[in-house]
C-alpha positions as CSV (number, residue, x, y, z in Angstrom):
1,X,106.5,74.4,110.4
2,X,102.7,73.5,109.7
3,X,102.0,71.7,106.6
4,X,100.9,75.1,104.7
5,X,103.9,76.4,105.6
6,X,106.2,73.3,104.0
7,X,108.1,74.6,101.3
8,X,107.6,73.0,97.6
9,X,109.1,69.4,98.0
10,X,109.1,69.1,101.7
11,X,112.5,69.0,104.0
12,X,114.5,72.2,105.0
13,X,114.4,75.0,102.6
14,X,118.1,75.1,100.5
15,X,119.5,78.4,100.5
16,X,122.1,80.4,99.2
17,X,123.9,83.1,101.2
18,X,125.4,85.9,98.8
19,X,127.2,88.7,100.7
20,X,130.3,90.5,100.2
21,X,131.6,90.4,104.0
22,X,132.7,87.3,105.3
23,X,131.8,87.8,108.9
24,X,128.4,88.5,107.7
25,X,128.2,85.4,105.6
26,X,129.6,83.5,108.5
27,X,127.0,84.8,110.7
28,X,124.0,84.6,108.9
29,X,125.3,80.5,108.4
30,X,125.3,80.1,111.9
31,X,122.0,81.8,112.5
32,X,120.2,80.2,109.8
33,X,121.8,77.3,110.9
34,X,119.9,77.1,114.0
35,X,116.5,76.9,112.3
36,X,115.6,73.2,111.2
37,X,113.2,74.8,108.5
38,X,116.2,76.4,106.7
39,X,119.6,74.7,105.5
40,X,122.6,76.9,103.8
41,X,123.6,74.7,101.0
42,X,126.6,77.7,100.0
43,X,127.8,81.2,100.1
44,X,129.0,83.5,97.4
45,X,131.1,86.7,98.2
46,X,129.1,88.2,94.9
47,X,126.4,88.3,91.9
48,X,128.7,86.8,90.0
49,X,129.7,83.9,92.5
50,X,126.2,83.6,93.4
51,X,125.1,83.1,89.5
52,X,127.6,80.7,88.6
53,X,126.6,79.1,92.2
54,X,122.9,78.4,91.3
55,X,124.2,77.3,87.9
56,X,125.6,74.5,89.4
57,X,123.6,73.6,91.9
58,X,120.2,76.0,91.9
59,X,119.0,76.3,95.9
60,X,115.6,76.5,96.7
61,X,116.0,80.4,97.9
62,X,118.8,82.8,97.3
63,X,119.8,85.3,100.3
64,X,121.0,88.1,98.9
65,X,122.9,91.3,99.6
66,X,122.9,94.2,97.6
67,X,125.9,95.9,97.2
68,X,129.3,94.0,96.3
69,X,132.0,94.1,94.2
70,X,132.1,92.8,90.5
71,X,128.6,92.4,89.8
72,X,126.1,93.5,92.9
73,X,123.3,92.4,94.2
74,X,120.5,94.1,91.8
75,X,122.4,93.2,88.4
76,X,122.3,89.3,89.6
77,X,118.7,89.2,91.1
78,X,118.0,90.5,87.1
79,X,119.7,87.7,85.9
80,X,119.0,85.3,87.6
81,X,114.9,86.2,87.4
82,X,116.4,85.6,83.6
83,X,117.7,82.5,83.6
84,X,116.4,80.5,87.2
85,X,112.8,82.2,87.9
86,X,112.1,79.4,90.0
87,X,114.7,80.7,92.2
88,X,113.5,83.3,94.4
89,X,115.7,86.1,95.6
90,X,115.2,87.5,99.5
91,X,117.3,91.0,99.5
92,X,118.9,91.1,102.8
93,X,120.9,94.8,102.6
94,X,122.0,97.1,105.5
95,X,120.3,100.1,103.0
96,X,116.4,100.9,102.5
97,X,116.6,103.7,100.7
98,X,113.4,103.6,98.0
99,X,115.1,103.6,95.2
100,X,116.7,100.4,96.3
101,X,113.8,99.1,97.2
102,X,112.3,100.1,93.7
103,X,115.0,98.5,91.7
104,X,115.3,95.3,93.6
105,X,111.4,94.6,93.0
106,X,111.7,95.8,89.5
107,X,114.7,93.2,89.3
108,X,112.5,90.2,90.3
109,X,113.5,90.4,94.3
110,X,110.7,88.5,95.9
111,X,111.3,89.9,99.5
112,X,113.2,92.6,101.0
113,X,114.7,92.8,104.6
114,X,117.4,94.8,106.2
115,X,119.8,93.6,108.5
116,X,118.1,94.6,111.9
117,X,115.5,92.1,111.0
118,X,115.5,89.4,113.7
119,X,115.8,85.4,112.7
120,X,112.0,84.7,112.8
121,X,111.7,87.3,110.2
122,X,114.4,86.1,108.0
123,X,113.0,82.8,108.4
124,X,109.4,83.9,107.5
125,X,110.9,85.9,104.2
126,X,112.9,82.6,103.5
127,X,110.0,80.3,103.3
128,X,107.4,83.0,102.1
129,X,109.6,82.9,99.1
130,X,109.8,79.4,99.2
131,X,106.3,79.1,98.4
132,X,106.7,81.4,95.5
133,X,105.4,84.9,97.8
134,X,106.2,87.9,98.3
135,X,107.7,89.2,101.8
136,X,108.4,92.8,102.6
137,X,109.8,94.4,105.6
138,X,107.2,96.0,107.3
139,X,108.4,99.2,107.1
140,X,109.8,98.9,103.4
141,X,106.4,97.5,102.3
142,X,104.9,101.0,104.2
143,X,107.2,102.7,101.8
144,X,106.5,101.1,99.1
145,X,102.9,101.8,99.4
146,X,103.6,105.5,100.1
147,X,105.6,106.1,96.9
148,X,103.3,103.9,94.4
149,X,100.2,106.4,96.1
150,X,102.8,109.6,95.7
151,X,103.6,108.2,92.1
152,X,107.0,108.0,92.2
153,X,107.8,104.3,92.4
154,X,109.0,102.4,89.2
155,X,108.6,105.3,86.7
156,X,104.9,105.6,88.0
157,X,103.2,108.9,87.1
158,X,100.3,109.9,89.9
159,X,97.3,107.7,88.9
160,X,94.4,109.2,87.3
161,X,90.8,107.7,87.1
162,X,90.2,104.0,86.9
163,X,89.3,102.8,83.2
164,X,86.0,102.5,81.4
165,X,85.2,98.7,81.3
166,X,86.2,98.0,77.8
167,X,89.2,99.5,77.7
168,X,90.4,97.5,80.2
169,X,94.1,96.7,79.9
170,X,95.9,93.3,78.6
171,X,92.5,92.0,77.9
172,X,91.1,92.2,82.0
173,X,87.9,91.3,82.4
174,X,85.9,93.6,84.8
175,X,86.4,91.1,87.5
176,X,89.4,90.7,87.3
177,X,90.1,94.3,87.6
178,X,88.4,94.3,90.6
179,X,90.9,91.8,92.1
180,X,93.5,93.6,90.8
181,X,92.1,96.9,92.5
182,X,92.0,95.3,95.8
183,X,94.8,93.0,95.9
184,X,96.7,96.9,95.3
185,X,94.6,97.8,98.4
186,X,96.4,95.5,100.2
187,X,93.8,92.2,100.6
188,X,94.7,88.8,100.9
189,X,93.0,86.1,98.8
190,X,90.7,85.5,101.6
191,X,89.4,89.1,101.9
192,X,89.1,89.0,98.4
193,X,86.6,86.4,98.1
194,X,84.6,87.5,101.4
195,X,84.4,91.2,99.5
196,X,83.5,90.0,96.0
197,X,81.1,86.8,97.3
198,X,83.2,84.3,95.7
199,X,85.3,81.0,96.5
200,X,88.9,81.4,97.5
201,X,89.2,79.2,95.3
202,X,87.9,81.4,92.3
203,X,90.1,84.2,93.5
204,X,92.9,82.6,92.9
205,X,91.6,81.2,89.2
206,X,91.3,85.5,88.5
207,X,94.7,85.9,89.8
208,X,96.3,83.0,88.0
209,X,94.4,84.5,85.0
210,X,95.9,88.4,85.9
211,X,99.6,86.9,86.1
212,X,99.3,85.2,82.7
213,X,97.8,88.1,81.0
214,X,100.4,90.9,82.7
215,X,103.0,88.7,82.3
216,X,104.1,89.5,86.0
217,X,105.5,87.4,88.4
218,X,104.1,88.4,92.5
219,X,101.9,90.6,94.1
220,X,104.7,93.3,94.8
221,X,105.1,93.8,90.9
222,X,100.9,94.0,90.6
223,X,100.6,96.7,93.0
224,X,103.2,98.6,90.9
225,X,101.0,97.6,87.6
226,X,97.6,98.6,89.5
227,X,99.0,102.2,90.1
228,X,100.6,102.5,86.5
229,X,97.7,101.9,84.5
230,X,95.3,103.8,87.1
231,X,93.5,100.3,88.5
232,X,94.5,101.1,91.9
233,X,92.5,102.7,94.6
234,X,95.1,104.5,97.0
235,X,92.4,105.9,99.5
236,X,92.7,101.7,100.9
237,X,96.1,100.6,101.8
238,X,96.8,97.9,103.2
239,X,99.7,95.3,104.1
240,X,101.1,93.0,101.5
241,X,99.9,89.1,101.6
């Protein structure tokens, strides 16, 4: 693990594996337990285990499946984006369907995988989070992309024209709407700044400054704000950064 890569505090990342199936709890322990970036600190056979579980003693990443009994896996991702937002929550689920998808992003997951996804991917989604990212499967992020551009993800309605400077919304300025149209394009902080002739640095000033206004937490929830109030520019997809 290069030093970019080193989660917040150094040492192995501390996570949390919530699923309702013991031989899959007992096998993602021993894969992850192969991994010196990653160390399972506990399991929880449910939300509600995994809630009080973080209570207690809050990891640095929570694992999490989707559907279990008693409380499942979207309910406690809500709450726990609620009452722990600096613990991220990786969905880890056997089903992709988009309205999971939807409603696991709209609950505050920071990353999505199914369970074909290999260990270097988990491990990738585990410390993406870890650094306070979003990670999507592949295909789900395609998806994703797809339905915001269709209009159909989280209550969007098909966008219509981009908005007169001016009546920009939660008080954007026209730059940052620019960074908001191409980070919903897809573009990484990097190809930001190459296309608007600024510092990375800078870029990430604007986006600092878009999260605060929006209220928003990641890049996921931004692409689905881009689209809703008609910032986005669906003729550029792109992947995710």
């Amino acid at each position: 693990m290069s030093a970019d890569e080193q989660p917040r505090g150094g040492g192995p990342v501390r996570v949390l594996v919530v699923d309702d199936l013991r031989v899959v709890r007992e096998g993602l322990q021993m894969l992850l337990g192969l991994l010196d970036s990653v160390e399972v600190v506990g399991v929880a056979a449910d939300g509600q285990e995994a809630i009080e579980h973080v209570t207690v003693d809050p990891p640095d990443v929570v694992l999490m499946d989707l559907h279990m009994p008693r409380l499942d896996g979207i309910e406690a991702t809500r709450r726990l984006a609620v009452s722990h937002p600096q613990v991220p929550v990786v969905v880890l689920t056997t089903l992709s369907d988009d309205q999971q998808v939807f409603a696991a992003l709209q609950a505050g997951a920071r990353g999505y995988l199914t369970k074909d996804a290999g260990a270097a991917q988990i491990e990738d989604a585990i410390l993406t989070a870890a650094r306070g990212q979003a990670s999507l499967d592949p295909d789900v992020q395609r998806r994703l992309l797809d339905a915001l551009r269709a209009g159909s993800a989280f209550g969007v309605s098909s966008p219509g024209p981009a908005p007169l400077p001016g009546a920009l919304p939660d008080g954007l300025t026209a730059r940052e709407a620019e960074v908001v149209q191409l980070i919903a394009a897809g573009h990484s902080n990097t190809e930001i700044a190459a296309e608007l002739f600024v510092s990375t640095a800078t870029v990430k000033t604007h986006v600092n400054h878009i999260f605060a206004k929006t209220g928003l937490r990641d890049r996921a929830q931004l692409v689905a704000y881009a689209y809703r109030v008609g910032l986005a520019e669906p003729e550029r997809p792109g992947p995710l950064t």
